[in-house]
SERO-4910 file (N, C-alpha, C, O; in steps of 0.05 Angstrom, whole numbers):
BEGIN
 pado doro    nc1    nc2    nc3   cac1   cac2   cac3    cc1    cc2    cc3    oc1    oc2    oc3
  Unk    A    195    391    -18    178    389    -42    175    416    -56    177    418    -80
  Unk    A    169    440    -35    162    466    -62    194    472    -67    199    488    -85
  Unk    A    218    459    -51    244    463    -66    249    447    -92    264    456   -108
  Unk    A    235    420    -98    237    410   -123    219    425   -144    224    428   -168
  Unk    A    192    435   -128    183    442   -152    183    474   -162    173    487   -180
  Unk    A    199    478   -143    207    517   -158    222    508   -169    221    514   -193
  Unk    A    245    489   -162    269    496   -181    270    485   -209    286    493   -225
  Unk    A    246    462   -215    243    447   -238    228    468   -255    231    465   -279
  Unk    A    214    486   -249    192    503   -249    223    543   -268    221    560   -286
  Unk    A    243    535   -246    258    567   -251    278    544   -274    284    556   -295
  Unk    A    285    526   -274    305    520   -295    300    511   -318    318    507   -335
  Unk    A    281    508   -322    269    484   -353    239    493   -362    231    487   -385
  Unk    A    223    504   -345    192    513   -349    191    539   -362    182    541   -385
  Unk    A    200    558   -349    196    585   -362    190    584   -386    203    567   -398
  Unk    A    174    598   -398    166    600   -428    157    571   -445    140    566   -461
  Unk    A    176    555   -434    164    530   -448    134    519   -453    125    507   -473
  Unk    A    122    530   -422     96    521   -421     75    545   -424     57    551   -408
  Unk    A     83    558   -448     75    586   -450     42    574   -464     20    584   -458
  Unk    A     45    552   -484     23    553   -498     11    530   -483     -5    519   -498
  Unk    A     13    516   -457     -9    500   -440    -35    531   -437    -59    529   -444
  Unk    A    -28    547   -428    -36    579   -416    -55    591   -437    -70    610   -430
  Unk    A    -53    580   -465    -62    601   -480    -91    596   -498    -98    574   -489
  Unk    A   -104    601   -511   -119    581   -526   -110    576   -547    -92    591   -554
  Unk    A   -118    551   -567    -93    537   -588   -113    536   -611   -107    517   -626
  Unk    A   -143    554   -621   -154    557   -633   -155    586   -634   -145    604   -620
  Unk    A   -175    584   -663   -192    616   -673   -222    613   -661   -236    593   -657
  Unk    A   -225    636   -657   -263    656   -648   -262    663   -670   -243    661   -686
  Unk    A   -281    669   -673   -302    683   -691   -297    717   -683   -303    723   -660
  Unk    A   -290    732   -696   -285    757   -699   -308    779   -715   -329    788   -706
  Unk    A   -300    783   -734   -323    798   -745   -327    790   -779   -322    767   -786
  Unk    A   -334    802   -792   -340    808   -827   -323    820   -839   -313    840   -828
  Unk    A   -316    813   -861   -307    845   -880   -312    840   -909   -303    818   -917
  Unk    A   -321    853   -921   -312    851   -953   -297    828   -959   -279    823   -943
  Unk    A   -303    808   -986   -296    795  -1001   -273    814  -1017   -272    835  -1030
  Unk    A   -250    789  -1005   -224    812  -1032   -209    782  -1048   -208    759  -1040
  Unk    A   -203    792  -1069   -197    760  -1090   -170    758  -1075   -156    775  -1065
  Unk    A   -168    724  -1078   -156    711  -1055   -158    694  -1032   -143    678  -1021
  Unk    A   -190    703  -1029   -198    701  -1008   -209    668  -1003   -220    664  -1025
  Unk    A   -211    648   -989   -223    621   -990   -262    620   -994   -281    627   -981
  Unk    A   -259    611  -1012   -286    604  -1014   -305    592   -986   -329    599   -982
  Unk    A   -295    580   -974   -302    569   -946   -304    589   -925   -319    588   -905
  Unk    A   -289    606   -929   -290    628   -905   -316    653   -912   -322    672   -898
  Unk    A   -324    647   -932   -355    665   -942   -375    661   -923   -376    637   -917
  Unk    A   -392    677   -912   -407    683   -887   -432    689   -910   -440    711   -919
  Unk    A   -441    655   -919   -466    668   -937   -489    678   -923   -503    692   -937
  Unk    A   -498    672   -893   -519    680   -880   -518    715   -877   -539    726   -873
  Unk    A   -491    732   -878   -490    767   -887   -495    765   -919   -512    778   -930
  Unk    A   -482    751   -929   -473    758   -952   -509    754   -979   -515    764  -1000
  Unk    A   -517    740   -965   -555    736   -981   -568    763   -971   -590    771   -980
  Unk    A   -555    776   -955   -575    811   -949   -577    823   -968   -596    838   -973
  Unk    A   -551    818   -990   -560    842  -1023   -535    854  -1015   -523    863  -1035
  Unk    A   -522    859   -990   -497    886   -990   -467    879   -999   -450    895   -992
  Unk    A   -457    851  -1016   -438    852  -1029   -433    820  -1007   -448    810   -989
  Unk    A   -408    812  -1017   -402    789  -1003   -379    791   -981   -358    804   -982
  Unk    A   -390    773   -958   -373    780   -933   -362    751   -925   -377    731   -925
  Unk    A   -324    751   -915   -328    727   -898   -321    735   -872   -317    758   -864
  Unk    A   -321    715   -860   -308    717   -830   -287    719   -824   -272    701   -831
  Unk    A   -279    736   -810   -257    747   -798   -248    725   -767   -266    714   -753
  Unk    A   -220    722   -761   -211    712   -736   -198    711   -718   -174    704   -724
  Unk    A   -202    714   -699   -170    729   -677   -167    693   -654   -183    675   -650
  Unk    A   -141    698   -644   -129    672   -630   -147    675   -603   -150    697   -591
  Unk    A   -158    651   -597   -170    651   -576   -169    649   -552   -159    629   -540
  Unk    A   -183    679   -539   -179    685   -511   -168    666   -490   -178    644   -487
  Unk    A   -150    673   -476   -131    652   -458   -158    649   -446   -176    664   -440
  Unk    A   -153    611   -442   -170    589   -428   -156    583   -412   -132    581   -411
  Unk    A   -184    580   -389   -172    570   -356   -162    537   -368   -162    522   -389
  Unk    A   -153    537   -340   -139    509   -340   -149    492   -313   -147    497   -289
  Unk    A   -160    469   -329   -163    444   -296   -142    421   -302   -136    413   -324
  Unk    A   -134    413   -282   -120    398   -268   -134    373   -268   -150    375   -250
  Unk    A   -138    346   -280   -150    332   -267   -142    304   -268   -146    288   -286
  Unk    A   -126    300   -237   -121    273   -228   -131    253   -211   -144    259   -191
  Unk    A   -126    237   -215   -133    205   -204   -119    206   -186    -94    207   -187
  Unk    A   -136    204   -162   -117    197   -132   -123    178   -125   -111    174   -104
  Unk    A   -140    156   -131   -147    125   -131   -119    106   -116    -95    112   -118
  Unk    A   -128     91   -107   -103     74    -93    -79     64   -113    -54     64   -113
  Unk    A   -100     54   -132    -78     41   -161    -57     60   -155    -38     47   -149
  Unk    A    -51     88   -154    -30    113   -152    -10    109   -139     12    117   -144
  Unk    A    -21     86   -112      2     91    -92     24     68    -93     39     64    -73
  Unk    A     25     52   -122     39     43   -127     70     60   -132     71     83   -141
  Unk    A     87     48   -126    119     58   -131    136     59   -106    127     55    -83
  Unk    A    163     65   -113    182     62    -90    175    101    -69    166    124    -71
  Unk    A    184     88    -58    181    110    -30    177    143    -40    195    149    -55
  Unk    A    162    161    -35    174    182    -52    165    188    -73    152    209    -77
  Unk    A    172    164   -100    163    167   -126    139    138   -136    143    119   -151
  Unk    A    122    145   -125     94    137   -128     82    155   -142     81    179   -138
  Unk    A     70    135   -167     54    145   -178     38    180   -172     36    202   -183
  Unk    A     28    165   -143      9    199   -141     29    224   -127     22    247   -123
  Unk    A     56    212   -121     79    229   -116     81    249   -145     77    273   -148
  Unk    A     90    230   -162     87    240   -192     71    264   -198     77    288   -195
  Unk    A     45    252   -208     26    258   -199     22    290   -195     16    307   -212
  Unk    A     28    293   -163     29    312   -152     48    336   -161     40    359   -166
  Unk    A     68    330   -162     88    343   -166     85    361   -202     93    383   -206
  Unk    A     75    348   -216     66    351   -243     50    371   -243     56    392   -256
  Unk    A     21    369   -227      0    392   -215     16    413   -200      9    436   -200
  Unk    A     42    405   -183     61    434   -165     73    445   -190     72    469   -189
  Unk    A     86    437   -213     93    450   -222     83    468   -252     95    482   -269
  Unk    A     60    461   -249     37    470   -274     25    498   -259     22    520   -268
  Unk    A     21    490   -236     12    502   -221     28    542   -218     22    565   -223
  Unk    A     42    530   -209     68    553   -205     69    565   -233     54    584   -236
  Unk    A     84    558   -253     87    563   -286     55    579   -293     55    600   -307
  Unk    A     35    570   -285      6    583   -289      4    614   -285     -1    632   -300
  Unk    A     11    613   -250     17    631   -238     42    662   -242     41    686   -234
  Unk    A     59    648   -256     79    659   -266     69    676   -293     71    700   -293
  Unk    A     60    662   -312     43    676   -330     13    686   -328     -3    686   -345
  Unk    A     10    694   -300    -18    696   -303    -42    692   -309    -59    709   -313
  Unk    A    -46    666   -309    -51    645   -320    -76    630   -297    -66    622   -276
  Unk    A   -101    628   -300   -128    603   -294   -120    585   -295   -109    575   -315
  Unk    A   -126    571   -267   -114    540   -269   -126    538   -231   -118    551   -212
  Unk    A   -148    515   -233   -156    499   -216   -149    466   -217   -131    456   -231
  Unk    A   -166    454   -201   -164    417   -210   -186    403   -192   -200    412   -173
  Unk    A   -185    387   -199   -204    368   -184   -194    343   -190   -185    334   -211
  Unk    A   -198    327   -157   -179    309   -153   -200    286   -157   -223    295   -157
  Unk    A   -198    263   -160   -221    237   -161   -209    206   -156   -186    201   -164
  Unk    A   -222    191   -145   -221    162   -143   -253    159   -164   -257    166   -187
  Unk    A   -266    148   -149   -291    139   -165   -307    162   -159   -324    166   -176
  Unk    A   -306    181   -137   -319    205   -131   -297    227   -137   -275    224   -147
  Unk    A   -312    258   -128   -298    273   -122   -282    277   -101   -294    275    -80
  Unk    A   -258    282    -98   -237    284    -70   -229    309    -62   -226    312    -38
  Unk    A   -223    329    -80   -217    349    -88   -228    374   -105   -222    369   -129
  Unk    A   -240    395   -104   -246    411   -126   -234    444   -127   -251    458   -116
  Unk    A   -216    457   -135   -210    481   -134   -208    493   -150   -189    493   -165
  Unk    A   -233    511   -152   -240    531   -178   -216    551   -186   -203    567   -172
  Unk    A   -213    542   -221   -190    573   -227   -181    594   -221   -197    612   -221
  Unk    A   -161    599   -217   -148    622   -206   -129    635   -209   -113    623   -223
  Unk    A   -122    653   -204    -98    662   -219    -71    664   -184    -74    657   -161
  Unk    A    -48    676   -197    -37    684   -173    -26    671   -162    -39    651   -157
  Unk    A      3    671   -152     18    654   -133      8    647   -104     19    629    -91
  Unk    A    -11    658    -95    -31    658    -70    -43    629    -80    -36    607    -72
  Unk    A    -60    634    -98    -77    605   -108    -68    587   -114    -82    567   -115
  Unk    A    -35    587   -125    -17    555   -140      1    557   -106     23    548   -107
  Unk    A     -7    567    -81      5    552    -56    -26    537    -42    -31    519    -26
  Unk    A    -42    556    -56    -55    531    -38    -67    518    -52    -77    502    -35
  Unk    A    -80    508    -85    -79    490    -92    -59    467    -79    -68    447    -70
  Unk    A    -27    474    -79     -9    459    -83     -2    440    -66      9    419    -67
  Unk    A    -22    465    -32    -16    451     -6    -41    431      0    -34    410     10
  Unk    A    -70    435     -4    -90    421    -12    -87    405    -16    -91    387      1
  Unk    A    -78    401    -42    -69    370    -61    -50    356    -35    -61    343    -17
  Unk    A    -32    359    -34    -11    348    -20    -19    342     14     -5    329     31
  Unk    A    -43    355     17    -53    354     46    -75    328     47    -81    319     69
  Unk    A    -86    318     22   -107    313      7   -102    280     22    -80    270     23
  Unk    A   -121    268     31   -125    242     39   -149    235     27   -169    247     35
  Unk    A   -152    212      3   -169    204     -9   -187    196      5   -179    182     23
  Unk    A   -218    199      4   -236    177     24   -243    152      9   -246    130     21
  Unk    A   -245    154    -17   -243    129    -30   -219    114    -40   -203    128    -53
  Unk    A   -214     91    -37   -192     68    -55   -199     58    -87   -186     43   -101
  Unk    A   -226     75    -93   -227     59   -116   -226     76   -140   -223    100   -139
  Unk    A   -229     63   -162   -230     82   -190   -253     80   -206   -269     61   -204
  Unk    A   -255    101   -222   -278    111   -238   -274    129   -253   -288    149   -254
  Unk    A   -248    123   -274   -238    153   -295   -276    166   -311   -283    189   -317
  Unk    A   -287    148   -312   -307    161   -335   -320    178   -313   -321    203   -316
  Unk    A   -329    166   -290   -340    194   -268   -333    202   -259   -345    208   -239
  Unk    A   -307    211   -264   -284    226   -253   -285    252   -272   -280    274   -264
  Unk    A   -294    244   -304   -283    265   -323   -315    270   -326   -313    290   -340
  Unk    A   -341    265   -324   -367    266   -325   -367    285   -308   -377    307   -313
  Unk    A   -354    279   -279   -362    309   -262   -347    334   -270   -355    356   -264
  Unk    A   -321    328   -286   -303    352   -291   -321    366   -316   -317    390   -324
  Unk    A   -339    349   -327   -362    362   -353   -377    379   -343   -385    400   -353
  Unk    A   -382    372   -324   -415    379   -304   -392    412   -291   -400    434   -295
  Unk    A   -373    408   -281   -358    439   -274   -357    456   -287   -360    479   -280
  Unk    A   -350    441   -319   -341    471   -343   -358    480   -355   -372    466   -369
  Unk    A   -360    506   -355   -374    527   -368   -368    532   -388   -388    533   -403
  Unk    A   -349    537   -400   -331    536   -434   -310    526   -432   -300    514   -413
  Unk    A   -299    533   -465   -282    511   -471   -253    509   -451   -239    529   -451
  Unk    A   -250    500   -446   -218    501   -422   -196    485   -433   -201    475   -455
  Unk    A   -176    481   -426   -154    461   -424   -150    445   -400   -144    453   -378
  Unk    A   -158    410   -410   -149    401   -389   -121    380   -387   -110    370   -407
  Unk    A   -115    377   -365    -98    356   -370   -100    336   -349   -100    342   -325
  Unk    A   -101    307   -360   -118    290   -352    -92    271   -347    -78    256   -361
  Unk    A    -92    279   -316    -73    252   -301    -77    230   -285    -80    232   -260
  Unk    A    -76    208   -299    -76    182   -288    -62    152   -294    -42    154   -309
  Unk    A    -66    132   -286    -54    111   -296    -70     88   -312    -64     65   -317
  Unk    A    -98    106   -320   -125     98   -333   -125     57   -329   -130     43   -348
  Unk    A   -120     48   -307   -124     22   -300   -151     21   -290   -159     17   -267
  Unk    A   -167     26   -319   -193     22   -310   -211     10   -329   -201     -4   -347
  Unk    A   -237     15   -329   -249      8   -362   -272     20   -363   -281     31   -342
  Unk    A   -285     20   -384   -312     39   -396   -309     65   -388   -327     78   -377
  Unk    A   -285     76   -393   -288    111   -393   -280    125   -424   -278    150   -428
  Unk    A   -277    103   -445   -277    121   -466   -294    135   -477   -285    155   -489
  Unk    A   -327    131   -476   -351    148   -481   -346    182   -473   -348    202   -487
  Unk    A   -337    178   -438   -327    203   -428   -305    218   -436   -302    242   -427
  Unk    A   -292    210   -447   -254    211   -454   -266    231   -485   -263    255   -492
  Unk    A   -280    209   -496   -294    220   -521   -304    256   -519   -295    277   -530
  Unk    A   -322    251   -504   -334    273   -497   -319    300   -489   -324    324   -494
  Unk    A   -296    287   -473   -286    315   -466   -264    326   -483   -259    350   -479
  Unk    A   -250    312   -502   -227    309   -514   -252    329   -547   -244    345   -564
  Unk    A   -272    321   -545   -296    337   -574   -304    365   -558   -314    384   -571
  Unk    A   -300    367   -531   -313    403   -521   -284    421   -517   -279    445   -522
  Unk    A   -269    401   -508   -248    421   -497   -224    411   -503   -222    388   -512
  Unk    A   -204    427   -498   -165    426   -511   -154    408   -493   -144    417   -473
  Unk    A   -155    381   -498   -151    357   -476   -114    353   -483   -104    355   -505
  Unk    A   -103    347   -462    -78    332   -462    -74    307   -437    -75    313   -413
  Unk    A    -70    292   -442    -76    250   -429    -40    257   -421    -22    263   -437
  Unk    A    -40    252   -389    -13    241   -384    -17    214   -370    -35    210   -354
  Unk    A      0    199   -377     -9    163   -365     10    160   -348     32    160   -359
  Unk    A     11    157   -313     33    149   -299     32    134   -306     13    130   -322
  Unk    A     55    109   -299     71     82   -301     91     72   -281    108     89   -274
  Unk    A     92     60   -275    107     48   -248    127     18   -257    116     -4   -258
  Unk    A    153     21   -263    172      1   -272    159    -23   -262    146    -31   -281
  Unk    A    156    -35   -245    137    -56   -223    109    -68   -240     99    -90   -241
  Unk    A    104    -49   -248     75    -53   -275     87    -59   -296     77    -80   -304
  Unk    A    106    -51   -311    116    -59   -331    131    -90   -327    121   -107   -342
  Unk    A    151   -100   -310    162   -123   -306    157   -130   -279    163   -111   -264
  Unk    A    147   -150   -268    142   -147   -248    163   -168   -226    148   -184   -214
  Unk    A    193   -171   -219    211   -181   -204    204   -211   -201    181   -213   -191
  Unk    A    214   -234   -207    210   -262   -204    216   -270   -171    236   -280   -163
  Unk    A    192   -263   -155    200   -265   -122    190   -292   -124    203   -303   -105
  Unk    A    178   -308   -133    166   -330   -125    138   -333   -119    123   -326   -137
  Unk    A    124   -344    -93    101   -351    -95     98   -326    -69    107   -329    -47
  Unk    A     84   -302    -78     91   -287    -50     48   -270    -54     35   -274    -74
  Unk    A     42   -262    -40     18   -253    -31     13   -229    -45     29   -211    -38
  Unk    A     -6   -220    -68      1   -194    -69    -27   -182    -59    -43   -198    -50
  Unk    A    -36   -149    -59    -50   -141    -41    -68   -124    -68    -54   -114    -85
  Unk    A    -89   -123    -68   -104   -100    -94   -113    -76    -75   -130    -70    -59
  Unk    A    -86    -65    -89    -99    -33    -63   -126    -24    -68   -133     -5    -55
  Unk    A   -147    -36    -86   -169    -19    -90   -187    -36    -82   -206    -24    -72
  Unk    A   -190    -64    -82   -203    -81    -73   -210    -90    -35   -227    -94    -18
  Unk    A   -176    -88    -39   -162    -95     -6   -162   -129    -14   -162   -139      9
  Unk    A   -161   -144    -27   -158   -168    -32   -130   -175    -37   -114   -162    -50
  Unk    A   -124   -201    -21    -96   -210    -19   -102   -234    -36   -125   -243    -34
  Unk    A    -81   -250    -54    -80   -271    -76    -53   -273    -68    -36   -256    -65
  Unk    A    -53   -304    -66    -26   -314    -80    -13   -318   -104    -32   -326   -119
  Unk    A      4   -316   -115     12   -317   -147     41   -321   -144     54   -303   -133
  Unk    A     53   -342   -154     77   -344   -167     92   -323   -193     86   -318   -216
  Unk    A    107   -318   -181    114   -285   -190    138   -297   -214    148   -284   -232
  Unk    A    140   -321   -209    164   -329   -229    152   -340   -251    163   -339   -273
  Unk    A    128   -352   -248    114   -368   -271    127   -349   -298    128   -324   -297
  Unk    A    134   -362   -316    124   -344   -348    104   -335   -349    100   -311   -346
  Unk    A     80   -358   -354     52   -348   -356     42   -331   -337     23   -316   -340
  Unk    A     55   -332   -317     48   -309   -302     47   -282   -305     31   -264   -307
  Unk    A     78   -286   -304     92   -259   -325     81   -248   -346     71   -226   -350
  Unk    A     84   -267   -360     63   -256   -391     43   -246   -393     40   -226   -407
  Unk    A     19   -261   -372     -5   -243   -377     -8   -220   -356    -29   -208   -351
  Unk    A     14   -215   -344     18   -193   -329     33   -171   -360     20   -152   -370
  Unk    A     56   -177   -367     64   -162   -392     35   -145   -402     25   -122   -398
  Unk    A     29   -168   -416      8   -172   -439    -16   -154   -426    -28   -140   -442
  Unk    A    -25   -153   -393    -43   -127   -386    -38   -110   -382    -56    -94   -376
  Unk    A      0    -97   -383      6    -76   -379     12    -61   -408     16    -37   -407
  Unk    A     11    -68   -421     14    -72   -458    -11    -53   -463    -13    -29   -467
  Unk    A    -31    -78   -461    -63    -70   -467    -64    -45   -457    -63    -26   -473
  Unk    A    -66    -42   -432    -75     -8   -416    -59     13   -439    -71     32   -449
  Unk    A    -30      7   -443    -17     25   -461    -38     38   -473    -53     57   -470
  Unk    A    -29     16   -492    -39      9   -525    -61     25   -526    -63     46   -538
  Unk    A    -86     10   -507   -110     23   -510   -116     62   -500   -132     78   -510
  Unk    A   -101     66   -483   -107     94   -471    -90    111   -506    -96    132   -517
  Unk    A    -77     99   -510    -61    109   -532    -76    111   -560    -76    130   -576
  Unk    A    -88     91   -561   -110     97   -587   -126    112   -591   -130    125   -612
  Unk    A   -145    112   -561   -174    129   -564   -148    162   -566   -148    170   -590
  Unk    A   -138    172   -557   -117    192   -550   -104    203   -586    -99    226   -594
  Unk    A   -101    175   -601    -93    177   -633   -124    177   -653   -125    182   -677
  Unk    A   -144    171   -636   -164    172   -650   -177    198   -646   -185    209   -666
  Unk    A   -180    206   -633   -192    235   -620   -171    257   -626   -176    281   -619
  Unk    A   -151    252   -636   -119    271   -643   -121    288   -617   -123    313   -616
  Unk    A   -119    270   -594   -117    285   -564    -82    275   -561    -69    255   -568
  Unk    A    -73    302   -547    -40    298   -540    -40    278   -509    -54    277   -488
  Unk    A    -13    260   -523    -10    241   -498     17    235   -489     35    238   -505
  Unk    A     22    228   -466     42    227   -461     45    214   -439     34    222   -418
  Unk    A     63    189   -440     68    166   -415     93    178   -396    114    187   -405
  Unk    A     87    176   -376    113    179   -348    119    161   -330    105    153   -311
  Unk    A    142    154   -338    151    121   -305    158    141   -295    168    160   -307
  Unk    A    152    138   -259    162    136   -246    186    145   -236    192    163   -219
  Unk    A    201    128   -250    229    122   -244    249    144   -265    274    147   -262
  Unk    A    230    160   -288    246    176   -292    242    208   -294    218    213   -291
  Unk    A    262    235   -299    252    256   -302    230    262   -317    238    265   -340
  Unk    A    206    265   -314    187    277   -324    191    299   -340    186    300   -365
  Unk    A    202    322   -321    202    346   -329    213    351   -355    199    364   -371
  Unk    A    242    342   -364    246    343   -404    218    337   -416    207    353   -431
  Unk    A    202    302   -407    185    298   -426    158    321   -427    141    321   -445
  Unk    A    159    338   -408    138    355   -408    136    376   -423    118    386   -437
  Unk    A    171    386   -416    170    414   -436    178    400   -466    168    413   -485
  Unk    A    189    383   -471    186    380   -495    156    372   -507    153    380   -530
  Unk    A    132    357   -494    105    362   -506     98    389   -509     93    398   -531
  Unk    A     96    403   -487     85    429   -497    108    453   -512     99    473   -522
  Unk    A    128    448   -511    142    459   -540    128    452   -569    118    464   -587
  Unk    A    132    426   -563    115    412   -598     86    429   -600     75    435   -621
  Unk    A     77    433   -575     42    442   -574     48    482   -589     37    494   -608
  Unk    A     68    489   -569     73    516   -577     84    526   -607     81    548   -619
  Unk    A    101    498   -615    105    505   -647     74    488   -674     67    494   -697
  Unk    A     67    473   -657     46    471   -677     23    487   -667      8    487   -687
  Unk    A      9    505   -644     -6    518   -646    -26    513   -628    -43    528   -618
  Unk    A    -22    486   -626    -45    469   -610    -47    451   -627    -31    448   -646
  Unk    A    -80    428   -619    -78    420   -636    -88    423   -674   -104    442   -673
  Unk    A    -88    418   -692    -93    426   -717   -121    421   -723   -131    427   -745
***
């Protein structure tokens, strides 16, 4: 495993993920003199009513922000073929953010969640701290099976002290966490990655066979060939899309879906290339 993820990390990461690392806004800097040209909006009338001439605000790119990590280790995860399961994914995504962090010098903790906390490792810098984040995670045995994205990202609120970057990995098969989603996507530089598992998308016409709800522990029979079966299996893997994708287009939070079944790593450096030529977000 740290041979897949150095080498995905030395061949395709370098620099690419220069602006996950950085902050993708302006601070507040200082004053200066009104010079013609200047935007009417950027006038600092609370100096400028003293009587000593008119001032606006000045602005410099903002101070590199730590970075949290924050995934869903919930059972739903341990869907997929051997290996490349969801929270395999997952993982490997956090090993190689991790490392790239470290490489640039770069703040970067995470906190892991089912419906509770599982995990929490405060920012750090240093290839010392992205091995043992990396071994942690990967050492990491969930005590809960179940999910709770909204108090998952409620406790990641209750952690941060200012504004941060997070990146928010899960397969959001859940419901009532957009209030929270809201919230954190309006304080801080949010980016939504959605695992996916081929198996969720179509699900194989086996017949009438037992299936198991890793989060429940409940076993159901279901004819796997029905249409209607099919369909409203389609039709709820659709919805989860659809919906994690909206609040994500409504909030102009960056998103980005990953099966499973294919390389991640292009679709990553090409998001945060797009992030590094537009600035962040606008």
């Amino acid at each position: 495993m740290e041979i897949r993820i150095l080498k995905a990390a030395d061949a395709q990461l370098q620099g690419d993920f220069n602006s996950v690392f950085k902050g993708t806004g302006l601070e507040f800097d200082d004053v200066r003199l009104y010079q013609y040209g200047d935007e009417v909006r950027a006038i600092d009338w609370a100096v400028s009513s003293k009587g000593h001439g008119t001032f606006v605000k000045t602005y410099k790119e903002e101070r590199e922000q730590s970075v949290l990590l924050l995934l869903d280790v919930s059972a739903s995860q341990q869907v997929g073929a051997a290996g490349r399961r969801k929270l395999d994914v997952g993982r490997e995504i956090c090993g190689i953010l991790a490392l790239a962090a470290a490489r640039q010098d770069a703040q970067l903790g995470i906190m892991a969640f089912s419906d509770q906390k599982e995990l929490y490792l405060a920012p750090g810098k240093g290839i010392r701290h992205a091995y043992t984040l990396i071994k942690r995670l990967f050492d990491l045995e969930p005590k809960s099976r179940h999910t709770a994205v909204g108090a998952g990202i409620k406790q990641a609120l209750g952690l941060l002290k200012r504004r941060s970057i997070i990146l928010l990995i899960s397969d959001f098969i859940d419901t009532n966490y957009e209030r929270e989603l809201t919230m954190l996507a309006r304080k801080h530089d949010l980016v939504v990655i959605q695992l996916l598992d081929q198996r969720e998308r179509e699900f194989p016409p086996l017949g009438i066979i037992p299936l198991l709800d890793q989060e429940s522990g409940r076993t159901v029979w279901v004819n796997t060939s029905s249409e209607a079966f099919r369909a409203r299996y389609r039709a709820t893997y659709e919805q989860n899309r659809d919906q994690i994708g909206q609040i994500c287009r409504r909030h102009r939070t960056e998103y980005l879906s990953i099966a499973t079944d294919a390389d991640f790593v292009p679709q990553l450096v090409k998001l945060f290339r797009q992030r590094n030529q537009r600035g962040g977000r606008a």
